[in-house]
ZAZA-178811 format. One record per residue (C-alpha): residue number from 1; residue in three letters; chain; x negated, y negated, z negated. Coordinates in steps of 0.05 Angstrom, whole numbers. Each point is the difference from the previous one (the first is absolute). Layout:
N
<nuvex num="NUM" residuo="ALA" cadena="A" east="X" north="Y" up="Z"/>
...
This chain:
262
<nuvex num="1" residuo="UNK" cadena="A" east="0" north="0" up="0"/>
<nuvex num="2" residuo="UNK" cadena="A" east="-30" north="-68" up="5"/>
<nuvex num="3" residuo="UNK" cadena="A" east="31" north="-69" up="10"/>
<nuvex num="4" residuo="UNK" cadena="A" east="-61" north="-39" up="23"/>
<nuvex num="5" residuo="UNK" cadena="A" east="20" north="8" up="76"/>
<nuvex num="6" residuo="UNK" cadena="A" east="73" north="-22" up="36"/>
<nuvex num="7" residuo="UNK" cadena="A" east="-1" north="61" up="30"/>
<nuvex num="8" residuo="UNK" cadena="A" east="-20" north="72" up="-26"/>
<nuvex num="9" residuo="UNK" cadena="A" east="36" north="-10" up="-65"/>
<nuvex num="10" residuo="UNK" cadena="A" east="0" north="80" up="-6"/>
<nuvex num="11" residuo="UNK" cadena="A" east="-76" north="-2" up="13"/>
<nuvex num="12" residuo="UNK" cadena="A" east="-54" north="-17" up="54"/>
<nuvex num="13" residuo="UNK" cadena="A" east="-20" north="58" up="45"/>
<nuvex num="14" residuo="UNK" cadena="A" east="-59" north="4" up="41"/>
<nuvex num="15" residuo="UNK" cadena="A" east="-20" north="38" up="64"/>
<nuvex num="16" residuo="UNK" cadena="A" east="-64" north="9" up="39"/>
<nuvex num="17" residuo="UNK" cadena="A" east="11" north="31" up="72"/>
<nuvex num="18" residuo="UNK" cadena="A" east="-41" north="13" up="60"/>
<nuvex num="19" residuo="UNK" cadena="A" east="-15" north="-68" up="42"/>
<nuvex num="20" residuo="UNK" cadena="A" east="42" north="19" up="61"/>
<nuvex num="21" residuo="UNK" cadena="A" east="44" north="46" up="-41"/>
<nuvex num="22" residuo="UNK" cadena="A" east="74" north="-33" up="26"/>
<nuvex num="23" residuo="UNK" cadena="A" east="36" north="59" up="-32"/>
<nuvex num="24" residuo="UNK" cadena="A" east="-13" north="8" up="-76"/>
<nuvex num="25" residuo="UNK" cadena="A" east="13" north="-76" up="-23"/>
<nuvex num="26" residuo="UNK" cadena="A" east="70" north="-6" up="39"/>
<nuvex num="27" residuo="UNK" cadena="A" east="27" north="68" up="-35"/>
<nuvex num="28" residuo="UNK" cadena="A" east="-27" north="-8" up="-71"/>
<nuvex num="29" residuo="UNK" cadena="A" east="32" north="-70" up="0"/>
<nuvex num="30" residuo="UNK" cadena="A" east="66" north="33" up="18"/>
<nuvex num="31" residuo="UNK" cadena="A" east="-4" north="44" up="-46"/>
<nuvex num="32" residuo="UNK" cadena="A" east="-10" north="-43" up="-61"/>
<nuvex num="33" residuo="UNK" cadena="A" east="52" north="-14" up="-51"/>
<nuvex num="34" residuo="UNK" cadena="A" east="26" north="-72" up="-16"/>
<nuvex num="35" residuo="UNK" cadena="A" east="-39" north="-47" up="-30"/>
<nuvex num="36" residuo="UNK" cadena="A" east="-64" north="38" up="20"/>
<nuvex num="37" residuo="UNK" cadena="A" east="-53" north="-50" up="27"/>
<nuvex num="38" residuo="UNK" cadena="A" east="-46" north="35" up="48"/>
<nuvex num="39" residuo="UNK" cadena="A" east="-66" north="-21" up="22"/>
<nuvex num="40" residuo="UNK" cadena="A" east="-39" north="25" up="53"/>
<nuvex num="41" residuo="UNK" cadena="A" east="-76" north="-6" up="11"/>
<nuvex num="42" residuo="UNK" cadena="A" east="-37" north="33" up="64"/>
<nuvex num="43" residuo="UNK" cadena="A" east="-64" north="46" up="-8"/>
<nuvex num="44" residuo="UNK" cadena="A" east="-39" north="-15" up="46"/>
<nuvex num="45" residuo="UNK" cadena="A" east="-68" north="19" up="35"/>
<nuvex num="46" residuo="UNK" cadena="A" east="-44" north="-18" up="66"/>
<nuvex num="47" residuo="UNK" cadena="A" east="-9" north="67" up="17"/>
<nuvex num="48" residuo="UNK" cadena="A" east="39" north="32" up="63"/>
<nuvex num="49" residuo="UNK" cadena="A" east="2" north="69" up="-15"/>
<nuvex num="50" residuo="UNK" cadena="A" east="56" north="28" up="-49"/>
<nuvex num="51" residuo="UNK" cadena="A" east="-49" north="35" up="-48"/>
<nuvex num="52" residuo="UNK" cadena="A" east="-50" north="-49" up="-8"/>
<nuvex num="53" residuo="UNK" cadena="A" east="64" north="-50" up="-18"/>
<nuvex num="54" residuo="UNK" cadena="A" east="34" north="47" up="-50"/>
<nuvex num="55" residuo="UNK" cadena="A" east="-71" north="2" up="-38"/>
<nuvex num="56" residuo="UNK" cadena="A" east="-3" north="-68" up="-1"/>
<nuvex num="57" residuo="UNK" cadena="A" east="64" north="-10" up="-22"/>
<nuvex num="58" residuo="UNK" cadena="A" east="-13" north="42" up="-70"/>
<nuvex num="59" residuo="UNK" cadena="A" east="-71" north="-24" up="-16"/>
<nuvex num="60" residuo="UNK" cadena="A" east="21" north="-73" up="15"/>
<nuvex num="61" residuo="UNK" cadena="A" east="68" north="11" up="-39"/>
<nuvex num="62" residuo="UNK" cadena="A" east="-17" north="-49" up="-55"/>
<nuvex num="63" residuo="UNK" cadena="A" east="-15" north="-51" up="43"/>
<nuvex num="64" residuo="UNK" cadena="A" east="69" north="7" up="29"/>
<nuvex num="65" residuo="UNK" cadena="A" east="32" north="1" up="-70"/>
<nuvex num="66" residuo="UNK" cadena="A" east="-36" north="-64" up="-11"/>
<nuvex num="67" residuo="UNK" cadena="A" east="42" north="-35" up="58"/>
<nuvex num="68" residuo="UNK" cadena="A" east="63" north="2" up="-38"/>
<nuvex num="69" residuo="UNK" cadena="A" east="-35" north="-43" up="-61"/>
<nuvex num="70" residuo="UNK" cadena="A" east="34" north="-20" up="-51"/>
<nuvex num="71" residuo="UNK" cadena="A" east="74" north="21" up="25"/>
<nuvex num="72" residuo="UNK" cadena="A" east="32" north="29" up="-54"/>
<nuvex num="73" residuo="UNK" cadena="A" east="0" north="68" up="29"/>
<nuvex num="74" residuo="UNK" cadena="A" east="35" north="51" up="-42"/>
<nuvex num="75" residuo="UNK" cadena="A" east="-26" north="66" up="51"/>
<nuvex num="76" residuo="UNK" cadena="A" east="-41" north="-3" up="65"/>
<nuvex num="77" residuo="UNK" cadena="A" east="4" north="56" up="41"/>
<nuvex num="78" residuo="UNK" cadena="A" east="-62" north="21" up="52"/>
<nuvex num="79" residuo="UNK" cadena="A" east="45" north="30" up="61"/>
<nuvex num="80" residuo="UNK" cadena="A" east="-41" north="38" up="38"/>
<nuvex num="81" residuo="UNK" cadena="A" east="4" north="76" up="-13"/>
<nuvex num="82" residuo="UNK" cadena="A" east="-64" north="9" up="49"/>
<nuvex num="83" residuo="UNK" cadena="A" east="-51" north="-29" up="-37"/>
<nuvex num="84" residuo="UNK" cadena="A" east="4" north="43" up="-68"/>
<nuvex num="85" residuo="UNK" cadena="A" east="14" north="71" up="32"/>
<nuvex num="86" residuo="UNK" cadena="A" east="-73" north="20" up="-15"/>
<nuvex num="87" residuo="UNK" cadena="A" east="7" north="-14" up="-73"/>
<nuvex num="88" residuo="UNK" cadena="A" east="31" north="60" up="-42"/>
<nuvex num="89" residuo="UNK" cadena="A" east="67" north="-22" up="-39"/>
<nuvex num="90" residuo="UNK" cadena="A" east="-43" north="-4" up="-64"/>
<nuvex num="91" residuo="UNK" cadena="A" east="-58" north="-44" up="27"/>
<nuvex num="92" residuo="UNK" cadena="A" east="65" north="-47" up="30"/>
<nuvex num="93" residuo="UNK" cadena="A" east="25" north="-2" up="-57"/>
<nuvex num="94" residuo="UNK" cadena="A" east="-59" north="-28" up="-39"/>
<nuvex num="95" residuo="UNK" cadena="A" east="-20" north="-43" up="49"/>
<nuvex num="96" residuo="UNK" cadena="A" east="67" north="-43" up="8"/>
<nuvex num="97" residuo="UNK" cadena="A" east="1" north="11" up="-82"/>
<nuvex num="98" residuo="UNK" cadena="A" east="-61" north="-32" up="-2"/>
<nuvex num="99" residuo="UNK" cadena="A" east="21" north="-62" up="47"/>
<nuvex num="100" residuo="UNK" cadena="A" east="70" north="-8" up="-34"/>
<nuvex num="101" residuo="UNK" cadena="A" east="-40" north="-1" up="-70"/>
<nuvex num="102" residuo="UNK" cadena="A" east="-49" north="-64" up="23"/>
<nuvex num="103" residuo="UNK" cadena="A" east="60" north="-33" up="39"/>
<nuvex num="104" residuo="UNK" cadena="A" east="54" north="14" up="-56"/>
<nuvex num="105" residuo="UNK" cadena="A" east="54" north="25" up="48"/>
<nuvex num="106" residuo="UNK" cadena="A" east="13" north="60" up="27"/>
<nuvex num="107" residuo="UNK" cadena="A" east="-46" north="16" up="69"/>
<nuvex num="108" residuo="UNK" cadena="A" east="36" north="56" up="41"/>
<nuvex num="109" residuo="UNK" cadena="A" east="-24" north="35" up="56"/>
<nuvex num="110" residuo="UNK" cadena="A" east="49" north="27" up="62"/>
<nuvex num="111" residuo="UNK" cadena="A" east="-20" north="68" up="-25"/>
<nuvex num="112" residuo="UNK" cadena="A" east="11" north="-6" up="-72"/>
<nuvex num="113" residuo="UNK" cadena="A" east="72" north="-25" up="19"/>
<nuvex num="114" residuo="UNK" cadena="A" east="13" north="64" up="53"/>
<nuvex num="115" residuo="UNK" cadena="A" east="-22" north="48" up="-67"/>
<nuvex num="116" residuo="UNK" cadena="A" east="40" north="-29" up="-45"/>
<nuvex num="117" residuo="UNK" cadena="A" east="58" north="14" up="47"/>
<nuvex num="118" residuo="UNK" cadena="A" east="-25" north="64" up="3"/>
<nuvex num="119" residuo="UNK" cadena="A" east="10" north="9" up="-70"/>
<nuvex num="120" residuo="UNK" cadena="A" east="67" north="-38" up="-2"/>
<nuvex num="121" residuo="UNK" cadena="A" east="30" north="46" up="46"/>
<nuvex num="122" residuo="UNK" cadena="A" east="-29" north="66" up="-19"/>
<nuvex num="123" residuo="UNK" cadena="A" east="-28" north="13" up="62"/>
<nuvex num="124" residuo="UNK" cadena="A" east="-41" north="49" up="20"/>
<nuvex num="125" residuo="UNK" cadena="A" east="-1" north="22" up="76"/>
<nuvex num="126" residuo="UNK" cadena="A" east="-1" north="-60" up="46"/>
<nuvex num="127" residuo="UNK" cadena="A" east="3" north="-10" up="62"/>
<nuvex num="128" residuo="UNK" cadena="A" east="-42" north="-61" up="34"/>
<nuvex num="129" residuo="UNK" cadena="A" east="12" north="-56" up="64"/>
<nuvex num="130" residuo="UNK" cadena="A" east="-80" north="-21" up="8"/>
<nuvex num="131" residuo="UNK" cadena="A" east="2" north="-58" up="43"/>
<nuvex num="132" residuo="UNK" cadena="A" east="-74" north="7" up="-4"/>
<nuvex num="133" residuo="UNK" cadena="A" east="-70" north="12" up="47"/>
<nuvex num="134" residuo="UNK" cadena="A" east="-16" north="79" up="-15"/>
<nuvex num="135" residuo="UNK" cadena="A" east="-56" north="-12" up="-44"/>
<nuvex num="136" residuo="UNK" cadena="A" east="45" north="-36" up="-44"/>
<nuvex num="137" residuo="UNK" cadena="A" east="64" north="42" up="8"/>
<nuvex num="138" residuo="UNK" cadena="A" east="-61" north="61" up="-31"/>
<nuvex num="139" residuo="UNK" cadena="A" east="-17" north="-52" up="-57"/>
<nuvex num="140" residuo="UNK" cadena="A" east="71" north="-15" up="-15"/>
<nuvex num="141" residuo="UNK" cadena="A" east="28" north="72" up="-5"/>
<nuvex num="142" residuo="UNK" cadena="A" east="-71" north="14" up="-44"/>
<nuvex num="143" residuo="UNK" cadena="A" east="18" north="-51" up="-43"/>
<nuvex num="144" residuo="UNK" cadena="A" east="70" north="23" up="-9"/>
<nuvex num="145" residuo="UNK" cadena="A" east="-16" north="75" up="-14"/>
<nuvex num="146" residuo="UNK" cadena="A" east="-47" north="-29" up="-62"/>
<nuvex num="147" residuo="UNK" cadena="A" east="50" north="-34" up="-20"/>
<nuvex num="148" residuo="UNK" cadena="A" east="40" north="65" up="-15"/>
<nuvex num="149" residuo="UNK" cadena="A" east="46" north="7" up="56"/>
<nuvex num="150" residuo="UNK" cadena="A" east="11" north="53" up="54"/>
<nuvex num="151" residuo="UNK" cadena="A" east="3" north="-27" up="75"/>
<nuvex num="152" residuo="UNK" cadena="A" east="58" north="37" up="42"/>
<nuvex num="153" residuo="UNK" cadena="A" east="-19" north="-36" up="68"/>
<nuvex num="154" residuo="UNK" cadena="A" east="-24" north="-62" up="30"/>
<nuvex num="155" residuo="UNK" cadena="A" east="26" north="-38" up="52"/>
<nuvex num="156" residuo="UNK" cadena="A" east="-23" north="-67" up="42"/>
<nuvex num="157" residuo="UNK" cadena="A" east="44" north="-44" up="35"/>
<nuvex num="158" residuo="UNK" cadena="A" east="-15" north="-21" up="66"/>
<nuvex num="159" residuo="UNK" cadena="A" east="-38" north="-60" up="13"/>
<nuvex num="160" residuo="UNK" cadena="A" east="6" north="-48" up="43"/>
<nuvex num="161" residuo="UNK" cadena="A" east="-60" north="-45" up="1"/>
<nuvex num="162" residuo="UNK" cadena="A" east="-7" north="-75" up="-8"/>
<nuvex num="163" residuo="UNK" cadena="A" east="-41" north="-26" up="-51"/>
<nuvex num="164" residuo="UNK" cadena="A" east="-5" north="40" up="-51"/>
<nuvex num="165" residuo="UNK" cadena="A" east="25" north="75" up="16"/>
<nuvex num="166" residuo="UNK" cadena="A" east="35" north="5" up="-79"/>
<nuvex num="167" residuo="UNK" cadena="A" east="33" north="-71" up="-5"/>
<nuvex num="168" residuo="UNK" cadena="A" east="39" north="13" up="81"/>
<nuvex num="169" residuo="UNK" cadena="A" east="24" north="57" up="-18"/>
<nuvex num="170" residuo="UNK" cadena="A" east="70" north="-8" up="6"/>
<nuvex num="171" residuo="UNK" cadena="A" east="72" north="32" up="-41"/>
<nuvex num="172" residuo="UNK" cadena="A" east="17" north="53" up="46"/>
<nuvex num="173" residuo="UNK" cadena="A" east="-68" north="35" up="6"/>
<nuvex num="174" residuo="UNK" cadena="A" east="-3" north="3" up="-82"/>
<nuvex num="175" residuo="UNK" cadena="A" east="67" north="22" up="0"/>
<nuvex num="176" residuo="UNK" cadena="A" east="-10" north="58" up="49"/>
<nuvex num="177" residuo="UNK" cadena="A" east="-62" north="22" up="-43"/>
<nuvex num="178" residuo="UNK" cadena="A" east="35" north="3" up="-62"/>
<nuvex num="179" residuo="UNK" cadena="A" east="64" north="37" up="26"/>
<nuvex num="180" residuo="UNK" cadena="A" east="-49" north="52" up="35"/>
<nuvex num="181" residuo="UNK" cadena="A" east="-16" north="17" up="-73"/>
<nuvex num="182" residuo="UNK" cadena="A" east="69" north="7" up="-23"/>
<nuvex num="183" residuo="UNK" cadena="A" east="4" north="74" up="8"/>
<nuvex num="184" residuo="UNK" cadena="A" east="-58" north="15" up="-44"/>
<nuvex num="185" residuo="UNK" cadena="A" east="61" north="-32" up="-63"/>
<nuvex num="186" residuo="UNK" cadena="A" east="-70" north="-31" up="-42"/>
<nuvex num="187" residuo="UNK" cadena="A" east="12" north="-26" up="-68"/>
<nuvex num="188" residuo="UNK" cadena="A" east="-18" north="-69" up="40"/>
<nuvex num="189" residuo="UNK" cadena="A" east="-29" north="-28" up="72"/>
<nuvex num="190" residuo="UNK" cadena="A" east="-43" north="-58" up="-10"/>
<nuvex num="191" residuo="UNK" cadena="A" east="-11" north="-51" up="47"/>
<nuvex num="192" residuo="UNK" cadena="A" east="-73" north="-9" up="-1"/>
<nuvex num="193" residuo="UNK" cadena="A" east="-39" north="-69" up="12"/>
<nuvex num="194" residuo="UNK" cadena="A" east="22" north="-70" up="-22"/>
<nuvex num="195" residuo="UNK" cadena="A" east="-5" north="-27" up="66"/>
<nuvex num="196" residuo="UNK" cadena="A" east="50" north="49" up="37"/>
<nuvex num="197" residuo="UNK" cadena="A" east="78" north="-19" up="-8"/>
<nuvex num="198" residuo="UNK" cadena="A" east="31" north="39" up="-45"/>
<nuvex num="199" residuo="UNK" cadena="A" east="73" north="-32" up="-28"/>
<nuvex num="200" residuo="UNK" cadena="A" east="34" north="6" up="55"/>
<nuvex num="201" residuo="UNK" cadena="A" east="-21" north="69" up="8"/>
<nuvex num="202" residuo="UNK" cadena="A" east="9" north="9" up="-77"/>
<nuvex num="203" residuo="UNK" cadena="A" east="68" north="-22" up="10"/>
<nuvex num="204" residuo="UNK" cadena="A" east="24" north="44" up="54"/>
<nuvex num="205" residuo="UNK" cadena="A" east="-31" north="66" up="-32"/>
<nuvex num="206" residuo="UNK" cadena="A" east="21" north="-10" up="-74"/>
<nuvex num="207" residuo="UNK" cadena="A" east="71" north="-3" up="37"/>
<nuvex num="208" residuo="UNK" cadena="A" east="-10" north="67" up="39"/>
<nuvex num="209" residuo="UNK" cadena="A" east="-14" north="36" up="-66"/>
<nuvex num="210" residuo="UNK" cadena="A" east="-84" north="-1" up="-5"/>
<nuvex num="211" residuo="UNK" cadena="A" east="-38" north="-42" up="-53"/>
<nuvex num="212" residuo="UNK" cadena="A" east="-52" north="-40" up="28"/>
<nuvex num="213" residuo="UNK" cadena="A" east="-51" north="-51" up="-37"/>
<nuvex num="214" residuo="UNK" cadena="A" east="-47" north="-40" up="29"/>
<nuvex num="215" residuo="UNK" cadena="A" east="-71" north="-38" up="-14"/>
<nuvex num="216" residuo="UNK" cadena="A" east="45" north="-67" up="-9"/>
<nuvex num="217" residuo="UNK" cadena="A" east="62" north="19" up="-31"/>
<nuvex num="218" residuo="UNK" cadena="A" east="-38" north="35" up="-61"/>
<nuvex num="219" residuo="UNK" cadena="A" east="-39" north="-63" up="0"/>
<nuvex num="220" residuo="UNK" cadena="A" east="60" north="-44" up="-18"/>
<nuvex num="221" residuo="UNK" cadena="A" east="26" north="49" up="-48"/>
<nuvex num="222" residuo="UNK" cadena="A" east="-58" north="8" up="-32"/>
<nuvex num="223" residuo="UNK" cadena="A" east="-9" north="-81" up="-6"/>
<nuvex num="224" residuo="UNK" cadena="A" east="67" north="-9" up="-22"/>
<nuvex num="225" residuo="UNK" cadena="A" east="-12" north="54" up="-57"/>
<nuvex num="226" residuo="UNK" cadena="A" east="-57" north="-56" up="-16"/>
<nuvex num="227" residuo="UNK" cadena="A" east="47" north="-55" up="-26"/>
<nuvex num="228" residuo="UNK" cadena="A" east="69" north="48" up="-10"/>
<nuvex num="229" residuo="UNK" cadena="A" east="-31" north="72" up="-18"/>
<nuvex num="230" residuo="UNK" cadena="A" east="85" north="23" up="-4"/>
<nuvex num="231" residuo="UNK" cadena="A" east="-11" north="-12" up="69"/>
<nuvex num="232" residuo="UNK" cadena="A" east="-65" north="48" up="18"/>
<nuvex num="233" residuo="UNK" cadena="A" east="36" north="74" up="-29"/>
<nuvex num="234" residuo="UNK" cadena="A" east="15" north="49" up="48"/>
<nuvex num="235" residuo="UNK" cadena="A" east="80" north="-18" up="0"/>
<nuvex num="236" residuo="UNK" cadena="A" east="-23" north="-68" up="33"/>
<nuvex num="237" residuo="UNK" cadena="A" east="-43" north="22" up="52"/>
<nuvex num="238" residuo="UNK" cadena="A" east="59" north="45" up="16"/>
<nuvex num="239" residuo="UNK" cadena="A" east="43" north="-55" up="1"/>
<nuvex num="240" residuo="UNK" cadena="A" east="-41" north="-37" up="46"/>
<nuvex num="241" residuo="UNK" cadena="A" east="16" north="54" up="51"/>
<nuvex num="242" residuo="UNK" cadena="A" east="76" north="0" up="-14"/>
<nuvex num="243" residuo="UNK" cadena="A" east="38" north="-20" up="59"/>
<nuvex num="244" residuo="UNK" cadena="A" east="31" north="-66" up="-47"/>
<nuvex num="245" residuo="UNK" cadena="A" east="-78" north="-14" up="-18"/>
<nuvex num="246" residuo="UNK" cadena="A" east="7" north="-87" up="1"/>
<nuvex num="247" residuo="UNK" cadena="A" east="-65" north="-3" up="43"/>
<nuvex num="248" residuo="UNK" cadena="A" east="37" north="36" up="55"/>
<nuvex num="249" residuo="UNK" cadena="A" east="44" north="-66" up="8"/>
<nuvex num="250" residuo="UNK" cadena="A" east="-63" north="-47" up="1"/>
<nuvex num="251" residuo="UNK" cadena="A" east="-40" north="49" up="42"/>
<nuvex num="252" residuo="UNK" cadena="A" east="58" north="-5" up="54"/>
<nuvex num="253" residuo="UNK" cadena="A" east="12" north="-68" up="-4"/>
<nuvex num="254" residuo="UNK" cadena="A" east="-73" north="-17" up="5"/>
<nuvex num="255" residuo="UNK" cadena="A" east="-22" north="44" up="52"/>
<nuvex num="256" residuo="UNK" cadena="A" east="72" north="25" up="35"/>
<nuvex num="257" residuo="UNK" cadena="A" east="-47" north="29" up="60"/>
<nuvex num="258" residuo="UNK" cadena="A" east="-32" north="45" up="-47"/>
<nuvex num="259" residuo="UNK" cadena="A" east="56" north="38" up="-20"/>
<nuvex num="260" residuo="UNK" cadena="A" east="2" north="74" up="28"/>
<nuvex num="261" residuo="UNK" cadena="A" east="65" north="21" up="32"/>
<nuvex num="262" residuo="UNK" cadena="A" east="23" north="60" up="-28"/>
């Protein structure tokens, strides 16, 4: 809670995304509850290459913590599931424990929010949309299994180019992905990557029966459980995938292009 801002009177949120991620600050935002200020900062790095960026996104992390200053931030979360698969869920752990003690808010990682969905949900066998190059669709599914899960399948949506192959990728391609997994019935399907679209897609498959998550809508839940932790259990991640969830209507009314047809 904090009164020093107009808006935010709930709390101040903040986010750190890819540069030319277009995807993951547009659906976190939606999926905020009222009076929830979010602020977004961009990690950024000279490099061209998407390995030698996600490296320098975690060493240089602090100095992308440090461009929020003094805003009375309440959580920050670092959403990009990518650069911490080669940790272990223990070394993550102690690591963003370690940055939320010095900063004196909680510091969450795309990955730590994913496994505490995990846990929310009780799930066990997944199955998994990997927008991503090979060599990290290997690294992600690693990471995954040492976190304690069993992988059913993988599937990648097709491409279709443009400037960055994740952030084009467009609503129907996830969609078909995900419902190719459908017959395997997983405890979940997550929608890997928090620059691929997922809410529209989320939308259209929590409808058809399945239970999908993604990189950015764990994010905002697990933010949210930051300032209002009645609103980080298990019963309201589930309610953010009920067909009445309220960021359905602000989705659709932001972004009415995005919505799948059913």
């Amino acid at each position: 809670m904090s009164d020093d801002v107009e808006y935010g009177t709930r709390g101040t949120l903040g986010l750190l995304v890819p540069q030319a991620n277009t995807t993951a600050e547009p659906e976190v935002q939606a999926l905020m509850g009222p009076d929830l200020l979010l602020l977004t900062g961009r990690l950024t790095s000279p490099h061209p290459g998407l390995q030698e960026r996600m490296v320098d996104y975690l060493e240089h992390i602090e100095e992308f913590i440090g461009t929020f200053a003094n805003a009375p931030l309440a959580a920050l979360g670092f959403l990009i599931t990518g650069a911490t698969y080669h940790f272990n869920p223990q070394e993550e752990d102690a690591f963003f424990a370690g940055l939320s003690a010095k900063y004196g808010y909680p510091i969450i990682s795309a990955g730590q929010s994913i496994r505490r969905a995990f846990a929310a949900l009780g799930a066990q066998r997944i199955a998994l949309v990997s927008p991503y190059p090979d060599w990290l669709t290997e690294r992600s599914a690693a990471y995954w299994k040492r976190a304690g899960v069993e992988i059913a399948a993988i599937e990648t949506p097709v491409k279709v180019g443009g400037f960055h192959n994740i952030y084009t990728i467009r609503n129907p391609a996830v969609l078909a992905a995900a419902r190719r997994l459908a017959p395997l019935k997983t405890d979940l399907v997550l929608l890997a990557g928090a620059g691929m679209p997922t809410l529209g897609p989320i939308m259209a498959l929590a409808d058809e029966g399945m239970q999908p998550i993604s990189s950015n809508l764990c994010m905002a839940w697990a933010l949210m459980q930051a300032v209002a932790p009645a609103e980080g259990g298990a019963e309201a991640l589930r309610r953010m995938l009920r067909s009445d969830a309220a960021w359905r209507g602000v989705f659709s009314a932001r972004f009415p292009g995005a919505v799948c047809a059913s």
